[in-house]
C-alpha positions, 0 to 999 in steps of 0.5 A: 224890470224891478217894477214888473217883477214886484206887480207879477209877485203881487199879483200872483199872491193876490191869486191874479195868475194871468195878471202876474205872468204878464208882467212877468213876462214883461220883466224878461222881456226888458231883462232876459237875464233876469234869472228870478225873472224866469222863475216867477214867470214859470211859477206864474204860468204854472198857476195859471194851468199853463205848464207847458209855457211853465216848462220853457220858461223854467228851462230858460231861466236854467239856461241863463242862472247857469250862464250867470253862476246862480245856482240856487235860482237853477236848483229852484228852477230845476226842482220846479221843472221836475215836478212838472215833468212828473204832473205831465206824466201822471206822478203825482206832484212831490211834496217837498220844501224848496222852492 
């Protein structure tokens, strides 16, 4: 999963959004524990202009860093769900530093 992680995070900072949710995708797949996993796959997905898939991943990746006592890939996941959230109802998206 290390690898797949590594290609998405390259790929999504190369702006290859479609690219790094694949491989993304395929590093929860060998790992679905894998909470940073989940919160790339979301970032990914989200750049990719698909936010709904953002939403389940990042509500997933909440699931499994709870479970797995991470709680600052949960705050992050959170913070991102959030924003979301408020995109999908019109807000305009908040603007802050965490990540």
């Amino acid at each position: 999963h290390t690898l797949r992680f590594a290609l998405a995070t390259r790929y999504l900072a190369a702006g290859d959004a479609a690219a790094a949710a694949r491989h993304a995708e395929g590093a929860v797949k060998l790992d679905p524990d894998y909470s940073a996993g989940w919160k790339l796959l979301g970032q990914a997905q989200t750049a990719a202009g698909d936010p709904a898939r953002a939403a389940t991943s990042y509500r997933r990746g909440i699931e499994v860093a709870d479970r797995r006592g991470d709680r600052q890939a949960a705050k992050e996941m959170q913070v991102f769900l959030k924003r979301l959230e408020k995109a999908a109802q019109g807000a305009p998206p908040s603007k802050t530093n965490e990540t």
